[in-house]
Backbone as numpy.savetxt, mean C-alpha at the origin, in Angstrom:
# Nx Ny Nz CAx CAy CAz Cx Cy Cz
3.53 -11.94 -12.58 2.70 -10.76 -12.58 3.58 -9.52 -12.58
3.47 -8.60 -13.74 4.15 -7.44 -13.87 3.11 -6.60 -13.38
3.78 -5.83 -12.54 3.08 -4.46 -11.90 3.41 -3.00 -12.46
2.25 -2.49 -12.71 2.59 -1.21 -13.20 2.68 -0.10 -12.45
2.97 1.15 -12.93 3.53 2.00 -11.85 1.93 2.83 -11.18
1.05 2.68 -12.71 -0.74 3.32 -11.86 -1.41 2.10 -11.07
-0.90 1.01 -11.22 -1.10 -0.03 -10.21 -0.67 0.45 -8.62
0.18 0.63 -8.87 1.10 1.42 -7.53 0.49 2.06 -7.49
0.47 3.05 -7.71 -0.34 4.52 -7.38 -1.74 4.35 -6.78
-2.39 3.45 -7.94 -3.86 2.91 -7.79 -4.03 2.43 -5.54
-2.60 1.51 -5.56 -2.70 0.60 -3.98 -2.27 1.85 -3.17
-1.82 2.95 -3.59 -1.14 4.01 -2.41 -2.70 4.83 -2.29
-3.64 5.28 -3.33 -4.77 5.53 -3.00 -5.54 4.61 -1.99
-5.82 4.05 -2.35 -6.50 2.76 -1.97 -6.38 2.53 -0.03
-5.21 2.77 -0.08 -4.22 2.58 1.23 -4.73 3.74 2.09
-4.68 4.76 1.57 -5.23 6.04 1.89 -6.30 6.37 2.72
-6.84 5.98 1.81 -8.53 6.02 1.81 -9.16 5.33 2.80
-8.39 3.52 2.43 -8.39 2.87 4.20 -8.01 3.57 4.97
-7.32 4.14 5.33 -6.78 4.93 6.64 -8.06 5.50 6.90
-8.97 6.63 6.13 -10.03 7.24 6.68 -10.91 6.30 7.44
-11.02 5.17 7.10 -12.24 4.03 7.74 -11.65 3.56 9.22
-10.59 3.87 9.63 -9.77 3.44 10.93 -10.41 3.77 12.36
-10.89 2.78 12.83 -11.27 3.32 14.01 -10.60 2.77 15.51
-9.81 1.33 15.26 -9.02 1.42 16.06 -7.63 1.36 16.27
-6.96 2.00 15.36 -5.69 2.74 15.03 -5.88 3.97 14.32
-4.83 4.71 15.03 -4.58 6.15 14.48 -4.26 6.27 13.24
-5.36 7.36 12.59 -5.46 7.03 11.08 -4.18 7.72 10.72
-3.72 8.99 11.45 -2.37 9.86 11.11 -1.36 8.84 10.79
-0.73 7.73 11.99 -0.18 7.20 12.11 0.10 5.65 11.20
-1.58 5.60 10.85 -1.66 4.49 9.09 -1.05 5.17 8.16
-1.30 6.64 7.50 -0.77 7.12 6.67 0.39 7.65 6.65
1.56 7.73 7.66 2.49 8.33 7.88 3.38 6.70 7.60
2.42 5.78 8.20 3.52 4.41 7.68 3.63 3.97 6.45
2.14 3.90 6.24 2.10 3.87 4.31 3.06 4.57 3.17
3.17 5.69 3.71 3.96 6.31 3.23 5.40 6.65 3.38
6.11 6.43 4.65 7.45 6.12 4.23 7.91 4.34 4.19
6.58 3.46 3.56 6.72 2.40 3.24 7.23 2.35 2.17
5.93 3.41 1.25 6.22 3.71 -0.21 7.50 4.48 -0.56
7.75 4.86 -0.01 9.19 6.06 0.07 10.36 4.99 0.30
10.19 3.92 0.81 11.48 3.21 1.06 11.46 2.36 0.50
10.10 1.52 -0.50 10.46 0.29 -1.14 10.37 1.23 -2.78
10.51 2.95 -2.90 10.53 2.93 -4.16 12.40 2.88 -5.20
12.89 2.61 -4.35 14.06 2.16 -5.74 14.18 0.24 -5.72
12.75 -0.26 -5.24 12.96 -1.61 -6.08 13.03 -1.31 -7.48
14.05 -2.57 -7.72 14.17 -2.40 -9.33 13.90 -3.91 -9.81
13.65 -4.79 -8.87 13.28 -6.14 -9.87 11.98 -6.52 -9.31
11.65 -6.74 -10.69 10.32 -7.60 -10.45 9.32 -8.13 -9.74
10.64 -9.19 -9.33 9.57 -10.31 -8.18 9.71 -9.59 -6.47
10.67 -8.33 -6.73 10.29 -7.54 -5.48 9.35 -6.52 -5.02
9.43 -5.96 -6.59 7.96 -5.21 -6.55 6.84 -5.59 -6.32
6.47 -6.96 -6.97 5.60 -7.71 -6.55 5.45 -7.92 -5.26
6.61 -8.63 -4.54 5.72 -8.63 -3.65 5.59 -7.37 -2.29
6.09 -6.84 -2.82 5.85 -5.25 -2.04 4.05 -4.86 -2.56
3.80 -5.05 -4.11 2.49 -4.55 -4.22 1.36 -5.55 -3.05
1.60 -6.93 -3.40 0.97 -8.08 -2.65 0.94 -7.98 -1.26
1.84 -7.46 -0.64 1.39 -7.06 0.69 0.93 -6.27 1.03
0.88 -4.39 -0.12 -0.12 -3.98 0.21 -1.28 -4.24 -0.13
-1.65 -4.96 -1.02 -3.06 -6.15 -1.56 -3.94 -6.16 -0.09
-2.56 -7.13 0.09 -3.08 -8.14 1.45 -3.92 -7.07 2.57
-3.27 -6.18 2.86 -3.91 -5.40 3.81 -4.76 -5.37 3.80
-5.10 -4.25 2.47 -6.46 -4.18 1.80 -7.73 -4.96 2.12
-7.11 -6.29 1.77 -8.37 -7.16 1.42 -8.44 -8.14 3.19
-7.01 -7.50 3.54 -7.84 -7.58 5.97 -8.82 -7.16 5.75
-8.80 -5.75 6.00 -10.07 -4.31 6.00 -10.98 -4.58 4.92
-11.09 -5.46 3.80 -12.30 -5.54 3.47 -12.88 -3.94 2.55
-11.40 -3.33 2.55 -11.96 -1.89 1.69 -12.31 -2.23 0.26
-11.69 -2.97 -0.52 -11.38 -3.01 -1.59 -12.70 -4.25 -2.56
């Protein structure tokens, strides 16, 4: 599975947005991790790492039931 970069983008929204639905964790503190998640896994450069960097944020996702 090749991942694209509005795929990415698409799961950093997505991620987001969960954060607003948070009621028992600090939503500041969801989006402040999300984001220097994304900030630190962005110079993967192969493949099957991106992958599974996208797949775990999948996974979250589909905990919370946002998606």
């Amino acid at each position: 599975m090749s991942v694209t970069k509005s795929e990415v983008l698409r799961l950093y929204k997505n991620l987001i947005q969960y954060s607003k639905a948070l009621t028992l964790t600090d939503p500041a503190y969801f989006r402040k991790r999300v984001t220097s998640e994304f900030r630190k896994n962005k110079n993967l450069n192969k493949p099957d790492d991106i992958t599974f960097a996208y797949q775990k944020g999948e996974a979250l996702l589909r905990r919370g039931s946002v998606v």
